[in-house]
C-alpha positions in Angstrom: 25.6 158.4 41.9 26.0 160.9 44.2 25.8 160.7 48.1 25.4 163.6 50.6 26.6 162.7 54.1 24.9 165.8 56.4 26.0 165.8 60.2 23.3 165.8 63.2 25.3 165.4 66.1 29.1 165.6 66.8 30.0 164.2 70.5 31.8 162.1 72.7 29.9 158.9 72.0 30.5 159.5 67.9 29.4 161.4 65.0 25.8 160.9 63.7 24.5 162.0 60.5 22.3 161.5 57.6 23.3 159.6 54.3 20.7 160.1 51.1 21.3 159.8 47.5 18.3 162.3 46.9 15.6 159.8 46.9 15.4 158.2 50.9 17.8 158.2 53.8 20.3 155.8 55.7 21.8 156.8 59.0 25.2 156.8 60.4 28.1 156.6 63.1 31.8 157.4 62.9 33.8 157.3 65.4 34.4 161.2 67.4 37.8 162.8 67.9 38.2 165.7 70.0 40.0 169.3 68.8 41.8 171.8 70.4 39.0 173.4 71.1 36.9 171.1 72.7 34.6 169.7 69.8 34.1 166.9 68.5 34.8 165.3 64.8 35.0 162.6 62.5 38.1 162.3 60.2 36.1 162.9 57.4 35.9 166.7 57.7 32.7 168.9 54.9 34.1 168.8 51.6 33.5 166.3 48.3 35.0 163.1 47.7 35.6 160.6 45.6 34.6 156.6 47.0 35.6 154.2 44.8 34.4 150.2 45.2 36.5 147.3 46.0 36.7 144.5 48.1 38.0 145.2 51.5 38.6 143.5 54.8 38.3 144.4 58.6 40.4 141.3 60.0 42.1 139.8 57.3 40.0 137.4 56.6 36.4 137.6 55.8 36.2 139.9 52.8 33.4 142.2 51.3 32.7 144.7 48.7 32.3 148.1 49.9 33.1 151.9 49.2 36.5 153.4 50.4 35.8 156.9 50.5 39.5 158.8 49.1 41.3 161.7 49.4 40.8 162.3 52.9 44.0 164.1 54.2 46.0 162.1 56.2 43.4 158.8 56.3 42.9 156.0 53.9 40.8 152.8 54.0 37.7 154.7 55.2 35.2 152.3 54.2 31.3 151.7 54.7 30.3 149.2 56.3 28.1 147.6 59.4 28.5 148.8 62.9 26.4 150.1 65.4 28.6 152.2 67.8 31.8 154.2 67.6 33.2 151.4 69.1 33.1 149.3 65.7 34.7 152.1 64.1 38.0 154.0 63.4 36.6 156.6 61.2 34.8 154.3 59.1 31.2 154.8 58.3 28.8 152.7 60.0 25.6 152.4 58.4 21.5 151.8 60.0 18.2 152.4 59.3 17.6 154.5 62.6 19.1 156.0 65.7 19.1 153.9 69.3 20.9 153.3 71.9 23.4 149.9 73.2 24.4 149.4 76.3 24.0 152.9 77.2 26.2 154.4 74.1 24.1 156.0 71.0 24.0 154.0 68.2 22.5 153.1 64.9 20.4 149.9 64.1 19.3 147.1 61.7 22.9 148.0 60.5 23.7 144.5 58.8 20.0 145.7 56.7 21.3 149.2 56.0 24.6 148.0 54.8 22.6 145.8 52.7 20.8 148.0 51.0 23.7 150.7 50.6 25.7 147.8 48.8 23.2 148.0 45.7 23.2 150.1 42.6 22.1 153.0 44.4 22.3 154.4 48.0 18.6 152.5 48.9 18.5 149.5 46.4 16.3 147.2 47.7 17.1 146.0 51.2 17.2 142.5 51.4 14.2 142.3 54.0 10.6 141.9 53.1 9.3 139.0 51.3 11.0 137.3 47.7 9.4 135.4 45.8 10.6 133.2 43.1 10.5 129.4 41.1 13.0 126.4 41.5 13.1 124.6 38.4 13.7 120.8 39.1 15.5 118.2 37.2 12.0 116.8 35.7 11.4 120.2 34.4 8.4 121.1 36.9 9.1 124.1 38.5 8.0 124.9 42.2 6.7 128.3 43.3 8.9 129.7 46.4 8.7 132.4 48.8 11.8 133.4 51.3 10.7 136.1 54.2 13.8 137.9 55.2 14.0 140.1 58.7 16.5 141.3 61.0 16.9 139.6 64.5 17.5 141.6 67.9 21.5 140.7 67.3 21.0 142.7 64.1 21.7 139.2 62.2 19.3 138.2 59.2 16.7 135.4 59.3 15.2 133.8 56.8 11.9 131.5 56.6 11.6 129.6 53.6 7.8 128.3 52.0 7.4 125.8 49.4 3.8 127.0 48.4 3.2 124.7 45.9 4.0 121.5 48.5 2.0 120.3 51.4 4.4 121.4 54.4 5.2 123.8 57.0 7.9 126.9 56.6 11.3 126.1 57.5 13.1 128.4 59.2 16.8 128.6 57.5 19.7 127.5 59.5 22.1 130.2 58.2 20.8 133.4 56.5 24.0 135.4 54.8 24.7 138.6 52.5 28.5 138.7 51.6 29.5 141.3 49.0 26.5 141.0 46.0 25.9 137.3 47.3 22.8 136.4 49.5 23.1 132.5 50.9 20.2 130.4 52.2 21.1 127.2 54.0 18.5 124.9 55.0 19.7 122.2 56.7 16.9 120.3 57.5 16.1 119.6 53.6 19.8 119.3 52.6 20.5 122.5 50.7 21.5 125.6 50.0 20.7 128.4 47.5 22.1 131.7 46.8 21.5 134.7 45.0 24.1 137.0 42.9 22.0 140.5 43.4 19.1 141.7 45.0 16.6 141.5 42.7 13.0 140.6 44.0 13.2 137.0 43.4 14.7 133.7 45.2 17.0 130.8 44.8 15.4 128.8 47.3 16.8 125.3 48.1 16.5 122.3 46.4 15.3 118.5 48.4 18.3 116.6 49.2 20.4 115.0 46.6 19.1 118.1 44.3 21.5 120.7 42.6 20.3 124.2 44.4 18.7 126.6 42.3 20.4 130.1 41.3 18.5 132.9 40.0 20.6 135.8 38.2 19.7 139.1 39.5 17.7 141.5 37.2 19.6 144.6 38.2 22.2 146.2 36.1 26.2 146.1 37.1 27.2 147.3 40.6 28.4 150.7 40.4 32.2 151.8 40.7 32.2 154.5 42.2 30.2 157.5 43.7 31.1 161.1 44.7 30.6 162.2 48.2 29.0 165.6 49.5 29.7 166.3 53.1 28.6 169.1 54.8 28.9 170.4 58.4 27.2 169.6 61.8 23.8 171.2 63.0 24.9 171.0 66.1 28.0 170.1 68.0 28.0 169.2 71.6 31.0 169.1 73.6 
């Protein structure tokens, strides 16, 4: 897989650029350093490099799988991951579907979806939000068709509504809607369960009733891969 990072727009509030494998486009923000000469950069300077995958934290404690790109000269742990100003990162690449602005400060969004995405086989595997579909096979051996729409709040968080189409009641909205590493979680509290997924695939592990194993349904994707070689080439234009 190879990725081609092209810069837009190198200023003060950070460095914006483009992000395709060929096929469609991401967005992104790094954090802008100033030169001698009054532009501004990211630490990830045009050239090719080599991102390798891992598992990776910010804080020291919540961990997720990611690509560290290498080789940069006098950086390491440049990672991808979800941000949406400068301010969330420290060369990093922070990954969205668009550019906006927050609070004033240009920025990208639906970052926690972009991020998403990026983490599949490929630059755009499927993003987790749209509609999935799937069965929950029950202890009795009748299985229940299942739907789970997934979209992206105004906090950039994901939301998930789940529908039992095959029973006689209303969606429930899920109490906790997560993506950590190659693992999507539904919790829904108000039935007593929780599902999870361990890819991307177009299908769902909805939640069981109470008192009910949850469901897990294996992705249909092949293995994450393990690396990637990144193209970067200069700004179009660099404002000072």
């Amino acid at each position: 897989m190879d990725l081609k990072l092209k810069r837009i727009d190198c200023q003060a509030q950070g460095v914006f650029s483009s992000l395709t494998d060929g096929n469609r486009i991401l967005y992104t923000c790094e954090h802008s350093y100033q030169s001698a000469d009054g532009s501004w950069g990211a630490k990830i300077t045009p050239g090719t490099y080599l991102c390798q995958r891992g598992n990776h934290t910010l804080d020291g404690v919540h961990w997720f799988s990611t690509f560290e790109v290498t080789g940069i000269e006098g950086h390491a742990g440049i990672l991808f991951h979800s941000g949406n100003t400068e301010m969330d990162s420290e060369g990093c690449i922070l990954l969205g579907l668009g550019f906006g602005t927050i609070n004033g400060m240009k920025a990208v969004y639906s970052s926690a979806a972009a991020f998403a995405a990026f983490s599949g086989t490929s630059l755009l595997a499927q993003s987790l939000t749209g509609t999935w579909q799937g069965s929950l096979k029950l202890p009795n051996g009748k299985e229940l068709r299942t739907v789970v729409k997934v979209t992206t709040t105004d906090k950039d968080a994901l939301k998930g509504v789940f529908y039992s189409i095959d029973q006689p009641s209303p969606p429930i909205t899920a109490s906790a809607t997560t993506f950590d590493g190659s693992v999507f979680k539904v919790t829904i509290a108000a039935i007593g369960g929780r599902a999870r997924t361990a890819g991307l695939a177009k299908s769902t592990a909805p939640c069981s009733r109470a008192n009910q194993t949850p469901a897990r349904v294996a992705s249909s994707r092949p293995l994450l891969r393990s690396s990637a070689l990144l193209f970067c080439s200069s700004s179009r234009e660099n404002v000072r």
